[in-house]
Backbone as XML, in Angstrom:
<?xml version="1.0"?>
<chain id="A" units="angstrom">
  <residue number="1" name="UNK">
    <atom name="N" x="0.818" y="-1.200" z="0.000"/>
    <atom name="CA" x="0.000" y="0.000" z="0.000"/>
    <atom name="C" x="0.859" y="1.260" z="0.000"/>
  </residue>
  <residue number="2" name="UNK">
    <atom name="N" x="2.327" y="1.042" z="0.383"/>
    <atom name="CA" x="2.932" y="2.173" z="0.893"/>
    <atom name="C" x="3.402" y="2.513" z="-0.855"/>
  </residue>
  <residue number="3" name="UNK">
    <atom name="N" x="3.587" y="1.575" z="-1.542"/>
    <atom name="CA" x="4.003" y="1.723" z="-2.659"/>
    <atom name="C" x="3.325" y="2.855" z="-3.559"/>
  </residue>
  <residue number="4" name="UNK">
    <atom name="N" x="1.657" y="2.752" z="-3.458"/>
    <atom name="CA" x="0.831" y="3.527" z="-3.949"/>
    <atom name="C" x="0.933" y="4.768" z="-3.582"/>
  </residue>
  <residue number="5" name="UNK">
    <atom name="N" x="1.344" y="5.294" z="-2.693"/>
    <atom name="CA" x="1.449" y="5.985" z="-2.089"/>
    <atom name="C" x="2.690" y="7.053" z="-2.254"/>
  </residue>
  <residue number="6" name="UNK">
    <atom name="N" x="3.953" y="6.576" z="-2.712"/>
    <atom name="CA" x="4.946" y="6.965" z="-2.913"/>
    <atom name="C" x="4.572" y="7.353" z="-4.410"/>
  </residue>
  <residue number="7" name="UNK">
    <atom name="N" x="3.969" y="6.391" z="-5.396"/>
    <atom name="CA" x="3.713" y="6.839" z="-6.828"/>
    <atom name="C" x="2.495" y="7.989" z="-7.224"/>
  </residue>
  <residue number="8" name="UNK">
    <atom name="N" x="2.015" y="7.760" z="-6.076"/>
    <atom name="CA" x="0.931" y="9.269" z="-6.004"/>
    <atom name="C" x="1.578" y="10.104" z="-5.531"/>
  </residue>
  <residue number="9" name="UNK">
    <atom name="N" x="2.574" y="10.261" z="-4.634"/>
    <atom name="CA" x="3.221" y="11.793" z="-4.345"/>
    <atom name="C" x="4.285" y="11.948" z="-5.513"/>
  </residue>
  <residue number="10" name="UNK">
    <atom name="N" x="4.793" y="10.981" z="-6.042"/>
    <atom name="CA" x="5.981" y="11.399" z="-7.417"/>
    <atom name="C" x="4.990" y="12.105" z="-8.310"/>
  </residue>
  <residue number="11" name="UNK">
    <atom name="N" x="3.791" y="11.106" z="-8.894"/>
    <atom name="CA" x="2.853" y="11.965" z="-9.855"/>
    <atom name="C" x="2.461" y="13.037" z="-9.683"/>
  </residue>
  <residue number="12" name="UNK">
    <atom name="N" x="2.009" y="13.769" z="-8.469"/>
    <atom name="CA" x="2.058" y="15.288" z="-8.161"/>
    <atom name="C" x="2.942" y="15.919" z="-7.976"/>
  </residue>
  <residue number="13" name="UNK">
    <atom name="N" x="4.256" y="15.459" z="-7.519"/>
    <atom name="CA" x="4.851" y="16.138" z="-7.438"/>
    <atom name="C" x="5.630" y="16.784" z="-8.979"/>
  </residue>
  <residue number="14" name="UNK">
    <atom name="N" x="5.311" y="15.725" z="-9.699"/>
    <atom name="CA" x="6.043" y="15.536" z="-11.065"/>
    <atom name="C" x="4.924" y="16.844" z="-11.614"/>
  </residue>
  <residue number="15" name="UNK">
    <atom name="N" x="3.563" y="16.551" z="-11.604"/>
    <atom name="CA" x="2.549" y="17.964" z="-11.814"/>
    <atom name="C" x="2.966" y="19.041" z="-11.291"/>
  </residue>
  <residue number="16" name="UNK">
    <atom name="N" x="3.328" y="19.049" z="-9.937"/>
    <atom name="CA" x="3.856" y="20.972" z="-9.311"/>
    <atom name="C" x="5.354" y="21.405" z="-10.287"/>
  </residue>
  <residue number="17" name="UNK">
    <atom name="N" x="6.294" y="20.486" z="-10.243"/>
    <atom name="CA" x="7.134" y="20.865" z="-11.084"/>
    <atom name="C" x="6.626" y="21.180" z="-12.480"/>
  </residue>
  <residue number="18" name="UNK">
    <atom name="N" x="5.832" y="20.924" z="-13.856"/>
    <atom name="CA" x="5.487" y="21.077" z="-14.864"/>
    <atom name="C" x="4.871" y="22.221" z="-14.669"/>
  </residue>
  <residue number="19" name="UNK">
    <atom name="N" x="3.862" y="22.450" z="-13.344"/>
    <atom name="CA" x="3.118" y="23.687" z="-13.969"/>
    <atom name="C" x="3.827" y="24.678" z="-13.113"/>
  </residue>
  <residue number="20" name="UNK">
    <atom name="N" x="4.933" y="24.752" z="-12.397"/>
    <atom name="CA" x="5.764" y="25.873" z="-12.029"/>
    <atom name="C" x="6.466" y="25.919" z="-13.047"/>
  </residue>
  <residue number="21" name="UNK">
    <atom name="N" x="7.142" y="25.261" z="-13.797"/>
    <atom name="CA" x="8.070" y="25.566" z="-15.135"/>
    <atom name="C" x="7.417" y="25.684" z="-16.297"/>
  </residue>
  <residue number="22" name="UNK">
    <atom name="N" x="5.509" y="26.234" z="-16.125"/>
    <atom name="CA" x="4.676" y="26.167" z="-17.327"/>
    <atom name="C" x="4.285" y="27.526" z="-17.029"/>
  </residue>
  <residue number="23" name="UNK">
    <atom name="N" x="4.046" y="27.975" z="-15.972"/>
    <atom name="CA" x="4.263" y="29.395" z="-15.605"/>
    <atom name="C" x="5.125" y="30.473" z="-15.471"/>
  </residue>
  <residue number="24" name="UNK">
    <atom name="N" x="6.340" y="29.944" z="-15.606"/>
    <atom name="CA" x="7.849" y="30.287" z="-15.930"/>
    <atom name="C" x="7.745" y="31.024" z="-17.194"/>
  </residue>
  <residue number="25" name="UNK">
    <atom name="N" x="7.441" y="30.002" z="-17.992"/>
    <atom name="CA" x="7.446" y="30.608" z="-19.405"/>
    <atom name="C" x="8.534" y="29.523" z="-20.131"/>
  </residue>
  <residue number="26" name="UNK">
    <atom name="N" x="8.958" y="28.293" z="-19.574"/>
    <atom name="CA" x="10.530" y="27.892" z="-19.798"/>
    <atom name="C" x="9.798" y="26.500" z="-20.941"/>
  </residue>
  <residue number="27" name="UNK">
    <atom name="N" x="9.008" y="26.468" z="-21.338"/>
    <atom name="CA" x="8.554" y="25.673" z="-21.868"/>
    <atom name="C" x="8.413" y="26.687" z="-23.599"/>
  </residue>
  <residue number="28" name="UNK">
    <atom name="N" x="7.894" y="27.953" z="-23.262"/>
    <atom name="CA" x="7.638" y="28.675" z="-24.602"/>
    <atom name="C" x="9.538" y="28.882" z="-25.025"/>
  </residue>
  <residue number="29" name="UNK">
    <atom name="N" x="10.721" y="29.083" z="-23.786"/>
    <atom name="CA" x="12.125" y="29.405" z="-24.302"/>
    <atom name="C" x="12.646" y="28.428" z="-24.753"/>
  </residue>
  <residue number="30" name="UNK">
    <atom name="N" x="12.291" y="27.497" z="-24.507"/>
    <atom name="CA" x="12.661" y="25.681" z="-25.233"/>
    <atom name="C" x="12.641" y="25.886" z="-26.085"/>
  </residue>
  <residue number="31" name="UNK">
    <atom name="N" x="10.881" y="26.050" z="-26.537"/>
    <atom name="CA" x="10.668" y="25.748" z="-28.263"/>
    <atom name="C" x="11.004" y="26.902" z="-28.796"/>
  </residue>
  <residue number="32" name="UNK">
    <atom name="N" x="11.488" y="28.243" z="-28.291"/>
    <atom name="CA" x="12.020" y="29.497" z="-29.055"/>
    <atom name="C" x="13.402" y="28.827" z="-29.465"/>
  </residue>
  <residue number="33" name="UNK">
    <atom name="N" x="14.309" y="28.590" z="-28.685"/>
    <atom name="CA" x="15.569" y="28.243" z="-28.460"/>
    <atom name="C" x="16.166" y="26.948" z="-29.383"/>
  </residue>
  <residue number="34" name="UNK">
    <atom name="N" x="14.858" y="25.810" z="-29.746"/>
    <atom name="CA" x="14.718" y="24.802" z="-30.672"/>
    <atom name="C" x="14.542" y="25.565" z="-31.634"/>
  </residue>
  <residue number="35" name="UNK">
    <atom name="N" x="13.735" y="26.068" z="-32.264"/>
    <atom name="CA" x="13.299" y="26.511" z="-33.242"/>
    <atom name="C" x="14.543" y="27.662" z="-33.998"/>
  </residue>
  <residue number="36" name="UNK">
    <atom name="N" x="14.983" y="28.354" z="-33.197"/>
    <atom name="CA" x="16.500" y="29.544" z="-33.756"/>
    <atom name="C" x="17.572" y="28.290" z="-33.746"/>
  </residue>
  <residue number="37" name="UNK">
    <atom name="N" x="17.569" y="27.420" z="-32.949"/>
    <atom name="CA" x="18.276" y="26.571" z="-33.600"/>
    <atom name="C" x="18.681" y="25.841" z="-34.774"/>
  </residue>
  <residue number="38" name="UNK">
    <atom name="N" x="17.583" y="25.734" z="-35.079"/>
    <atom name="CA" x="17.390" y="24.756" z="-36.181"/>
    <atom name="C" x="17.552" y="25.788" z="-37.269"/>
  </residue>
  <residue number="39" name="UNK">
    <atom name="N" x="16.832" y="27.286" z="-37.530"/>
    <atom name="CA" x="17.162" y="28.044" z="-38.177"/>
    <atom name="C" x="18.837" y="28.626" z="-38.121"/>
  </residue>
  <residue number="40" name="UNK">
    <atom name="N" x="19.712" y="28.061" z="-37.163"/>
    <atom name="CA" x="21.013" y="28.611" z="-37.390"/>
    <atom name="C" x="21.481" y="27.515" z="-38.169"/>
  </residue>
  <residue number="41" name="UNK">
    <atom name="N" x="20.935" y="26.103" z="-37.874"/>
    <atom name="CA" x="21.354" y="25.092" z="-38.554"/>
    <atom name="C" x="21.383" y="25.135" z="-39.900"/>
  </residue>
  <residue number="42" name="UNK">
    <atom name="N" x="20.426" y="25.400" z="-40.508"/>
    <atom name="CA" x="20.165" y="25.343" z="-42.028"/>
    <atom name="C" x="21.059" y="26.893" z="-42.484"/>
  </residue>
  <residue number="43" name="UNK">
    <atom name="N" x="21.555" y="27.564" z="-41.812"/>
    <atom name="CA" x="22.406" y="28.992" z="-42.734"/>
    <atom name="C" x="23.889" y="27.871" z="-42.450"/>
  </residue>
  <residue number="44" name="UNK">
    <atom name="N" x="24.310" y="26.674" z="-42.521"/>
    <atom name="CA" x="25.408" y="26.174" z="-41.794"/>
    <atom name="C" x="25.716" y="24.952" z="-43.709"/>
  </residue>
  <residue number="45" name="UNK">
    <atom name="N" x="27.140" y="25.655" z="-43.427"/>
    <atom name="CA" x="27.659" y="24.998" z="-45.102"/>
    <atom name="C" x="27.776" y="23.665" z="-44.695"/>
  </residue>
  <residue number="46" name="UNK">
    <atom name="N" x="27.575" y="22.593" z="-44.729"/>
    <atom name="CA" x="28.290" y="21.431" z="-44.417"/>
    <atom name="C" x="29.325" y="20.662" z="-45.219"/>
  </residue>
  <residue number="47" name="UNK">
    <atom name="N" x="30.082" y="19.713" z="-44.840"/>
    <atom name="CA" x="31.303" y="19.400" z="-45.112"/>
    <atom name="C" x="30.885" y="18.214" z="-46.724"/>
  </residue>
  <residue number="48" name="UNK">
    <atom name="N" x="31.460" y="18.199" z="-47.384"/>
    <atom name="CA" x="30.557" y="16.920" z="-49.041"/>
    <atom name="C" x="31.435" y="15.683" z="-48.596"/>
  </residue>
  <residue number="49" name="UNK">
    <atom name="N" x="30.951" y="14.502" z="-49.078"/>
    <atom name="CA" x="31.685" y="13.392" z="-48.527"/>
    <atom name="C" x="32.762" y="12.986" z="-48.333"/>
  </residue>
  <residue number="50" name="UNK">
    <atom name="N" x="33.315" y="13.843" z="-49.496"/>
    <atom name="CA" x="35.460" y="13.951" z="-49.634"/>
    <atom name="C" x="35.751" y="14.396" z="-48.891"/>
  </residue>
  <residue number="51" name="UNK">
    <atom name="N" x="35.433" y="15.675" z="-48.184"/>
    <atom name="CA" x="35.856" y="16.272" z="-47.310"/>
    <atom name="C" x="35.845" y="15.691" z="-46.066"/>
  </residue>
  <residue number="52" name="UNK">
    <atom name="N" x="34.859" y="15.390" z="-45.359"/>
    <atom name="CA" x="34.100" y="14.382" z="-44.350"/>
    <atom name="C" x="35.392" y="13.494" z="-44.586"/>
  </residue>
  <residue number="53" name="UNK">
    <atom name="N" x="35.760" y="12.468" z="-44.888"/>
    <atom name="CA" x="36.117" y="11.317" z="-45.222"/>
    <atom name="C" x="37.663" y="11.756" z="-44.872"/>
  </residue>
  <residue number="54" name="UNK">
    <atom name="N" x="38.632" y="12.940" z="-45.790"/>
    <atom name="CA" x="39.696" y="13.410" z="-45.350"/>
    <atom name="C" x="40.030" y="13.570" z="-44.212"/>
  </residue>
  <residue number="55" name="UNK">
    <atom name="N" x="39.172" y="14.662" z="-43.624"/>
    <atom name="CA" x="39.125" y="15.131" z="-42.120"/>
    <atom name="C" x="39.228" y="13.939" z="-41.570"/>
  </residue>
  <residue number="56" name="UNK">
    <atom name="N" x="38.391" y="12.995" z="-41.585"/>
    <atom name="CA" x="38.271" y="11.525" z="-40.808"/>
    <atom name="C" x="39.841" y="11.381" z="-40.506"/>
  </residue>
  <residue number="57" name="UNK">
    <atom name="N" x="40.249" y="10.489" z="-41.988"/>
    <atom name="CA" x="41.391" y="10.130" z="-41.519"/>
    <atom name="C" x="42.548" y="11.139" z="-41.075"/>
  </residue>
  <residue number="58" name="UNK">
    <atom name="N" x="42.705" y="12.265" z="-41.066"/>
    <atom name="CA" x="43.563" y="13.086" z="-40.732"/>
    <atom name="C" x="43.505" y="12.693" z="-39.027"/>
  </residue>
  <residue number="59" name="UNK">
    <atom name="N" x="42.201" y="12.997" z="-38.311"/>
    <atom name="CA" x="41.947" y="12.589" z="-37.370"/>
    <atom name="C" x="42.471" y="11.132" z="-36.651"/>
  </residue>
  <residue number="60" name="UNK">
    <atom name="N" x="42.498" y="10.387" z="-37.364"/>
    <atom name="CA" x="42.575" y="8.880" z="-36.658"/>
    <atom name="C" x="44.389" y="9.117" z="-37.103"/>
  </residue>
  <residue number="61" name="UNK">
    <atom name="N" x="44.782" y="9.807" z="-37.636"/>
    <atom name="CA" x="46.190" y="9.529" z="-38.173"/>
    <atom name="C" x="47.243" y="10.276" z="-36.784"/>
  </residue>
  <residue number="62" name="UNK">
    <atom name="N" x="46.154" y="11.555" z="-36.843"/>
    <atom name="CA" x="46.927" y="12.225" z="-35.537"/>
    <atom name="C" x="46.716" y="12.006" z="-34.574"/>
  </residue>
  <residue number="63" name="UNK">
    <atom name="N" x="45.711" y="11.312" z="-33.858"/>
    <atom name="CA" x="45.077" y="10.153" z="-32.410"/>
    <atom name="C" x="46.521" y="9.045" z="-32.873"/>
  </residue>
  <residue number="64" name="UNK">
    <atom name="N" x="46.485" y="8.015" z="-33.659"/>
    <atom name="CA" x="47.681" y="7.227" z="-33.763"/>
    <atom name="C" x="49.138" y="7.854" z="-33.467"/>
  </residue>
  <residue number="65" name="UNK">
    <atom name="N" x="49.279" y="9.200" z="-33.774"/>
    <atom name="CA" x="50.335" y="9.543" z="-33.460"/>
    <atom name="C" x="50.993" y="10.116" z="-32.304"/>
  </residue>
  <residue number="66" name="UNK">
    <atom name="N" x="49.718" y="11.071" z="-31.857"/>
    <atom name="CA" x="49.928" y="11.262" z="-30.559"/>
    <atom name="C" x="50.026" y="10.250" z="-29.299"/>
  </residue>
  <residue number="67" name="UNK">
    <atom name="N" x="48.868" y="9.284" z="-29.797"/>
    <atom name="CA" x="49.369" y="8.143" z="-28.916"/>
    <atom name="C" x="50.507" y="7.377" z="-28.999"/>
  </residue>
  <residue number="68" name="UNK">
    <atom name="N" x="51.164" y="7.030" z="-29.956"/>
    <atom name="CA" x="52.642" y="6.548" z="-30.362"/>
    <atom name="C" x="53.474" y="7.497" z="-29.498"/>
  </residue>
  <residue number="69" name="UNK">
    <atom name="N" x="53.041" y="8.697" z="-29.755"/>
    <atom name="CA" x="54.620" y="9.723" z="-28.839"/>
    <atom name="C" x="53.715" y="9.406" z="-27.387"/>
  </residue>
  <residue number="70" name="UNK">
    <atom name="N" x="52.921" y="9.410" z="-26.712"/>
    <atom name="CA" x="52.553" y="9.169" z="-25.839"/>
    <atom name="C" x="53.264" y="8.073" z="-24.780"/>
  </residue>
  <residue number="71" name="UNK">
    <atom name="N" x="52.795" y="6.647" z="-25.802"/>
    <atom name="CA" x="53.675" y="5.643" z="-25.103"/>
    <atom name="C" x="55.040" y="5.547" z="-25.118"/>
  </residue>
  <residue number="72" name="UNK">
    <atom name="N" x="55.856" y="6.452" z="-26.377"/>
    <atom name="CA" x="56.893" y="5.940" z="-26.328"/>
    <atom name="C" x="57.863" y="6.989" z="-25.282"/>
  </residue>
  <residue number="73" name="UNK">
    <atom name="N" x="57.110" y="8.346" z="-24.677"/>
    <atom name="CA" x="57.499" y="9.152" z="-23.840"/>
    <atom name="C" x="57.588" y="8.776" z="-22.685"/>
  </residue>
  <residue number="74" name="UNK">
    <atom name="N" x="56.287" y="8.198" z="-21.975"/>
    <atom name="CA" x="55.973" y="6.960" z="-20.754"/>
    <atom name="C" x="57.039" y="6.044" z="-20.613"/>
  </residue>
  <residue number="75" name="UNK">
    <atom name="N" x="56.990" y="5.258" z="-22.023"/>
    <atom name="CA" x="58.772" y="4.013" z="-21.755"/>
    <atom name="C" x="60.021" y="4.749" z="-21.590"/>
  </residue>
  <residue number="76" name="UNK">
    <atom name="N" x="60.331" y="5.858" z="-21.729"/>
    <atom name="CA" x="61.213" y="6.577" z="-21.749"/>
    <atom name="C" x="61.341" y="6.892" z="-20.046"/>
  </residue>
  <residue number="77" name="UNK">
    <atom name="N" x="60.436" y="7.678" z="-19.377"/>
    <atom name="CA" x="60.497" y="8.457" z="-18.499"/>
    <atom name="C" x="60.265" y="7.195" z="-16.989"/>
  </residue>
  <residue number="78" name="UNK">
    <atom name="N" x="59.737" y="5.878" z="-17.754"/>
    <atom name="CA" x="59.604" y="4.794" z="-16.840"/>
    <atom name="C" x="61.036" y="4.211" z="-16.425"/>
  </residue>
  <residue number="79" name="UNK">
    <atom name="N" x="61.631" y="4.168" z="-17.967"/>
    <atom name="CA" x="62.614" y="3.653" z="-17.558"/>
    <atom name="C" x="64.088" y="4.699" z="-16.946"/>
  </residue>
  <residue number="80" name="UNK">
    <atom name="N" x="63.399" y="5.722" z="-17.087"/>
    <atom name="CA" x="64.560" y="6.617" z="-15.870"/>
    <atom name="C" x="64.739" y="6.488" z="-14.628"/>
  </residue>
  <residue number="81" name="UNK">
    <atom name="N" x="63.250" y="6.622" z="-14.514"/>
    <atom name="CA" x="62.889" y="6.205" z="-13.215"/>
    <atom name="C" x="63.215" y="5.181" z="-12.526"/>
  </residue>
  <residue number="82" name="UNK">
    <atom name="N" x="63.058" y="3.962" z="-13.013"/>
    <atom name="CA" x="63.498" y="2.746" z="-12.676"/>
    <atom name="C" x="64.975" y="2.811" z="-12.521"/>
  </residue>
  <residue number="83" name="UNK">
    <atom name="N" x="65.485" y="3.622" z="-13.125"/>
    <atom name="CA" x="67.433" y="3.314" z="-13.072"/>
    <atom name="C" x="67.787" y="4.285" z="-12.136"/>
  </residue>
  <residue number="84" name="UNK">
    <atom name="N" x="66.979" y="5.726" z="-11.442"/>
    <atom name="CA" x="67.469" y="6.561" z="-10.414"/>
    <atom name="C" x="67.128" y="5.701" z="-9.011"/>
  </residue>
  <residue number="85" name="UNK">
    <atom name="N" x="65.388" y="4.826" z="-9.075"/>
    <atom name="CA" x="65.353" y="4.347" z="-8.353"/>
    <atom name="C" x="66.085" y="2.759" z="-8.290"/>
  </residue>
</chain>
């Protein structure tokens, strides 16, 4: 019974929150805020598949590389360590 009870105070309470944030006005700045969105979206050049595809791998080329100097800086600075200590 206690169960019912807990799901009837979430359901109102879940109601006082909606209609305090419906009196706010934060429901009309959403869909303002969606809506200029979507209109900034469409003034927006996007990238054509060559391009897309370049960028890609440029990306995965310089992640591979930075991680290469990564580990091979770590084996470096491990093994100093190991020989002071």
């Amino acid at each position: 019974m206690s169960d019912y009870w807990l799901i009837i105070g979430l359901i109102v309470a879940a109601m006082v929150v909606f209609t305090y944030f419906w009196r706010q006005g934060a429901f009309l700045r959403l869909s303002t805020y969606w809506d200029e969105t979507l209109e900034e979206l469409r003034k927006c050049t996007w990238p054509t598949w060559d391009e897309l595809t370049g960028s890609t791998v440029v990306v995965i080329i310089s992640v591979a590389l930075l991680g290469g100097f990564t580990v091979i800086v770590d084996l470096v600075v491990a093994s100093i360590v190991r020989y002071i200590v």
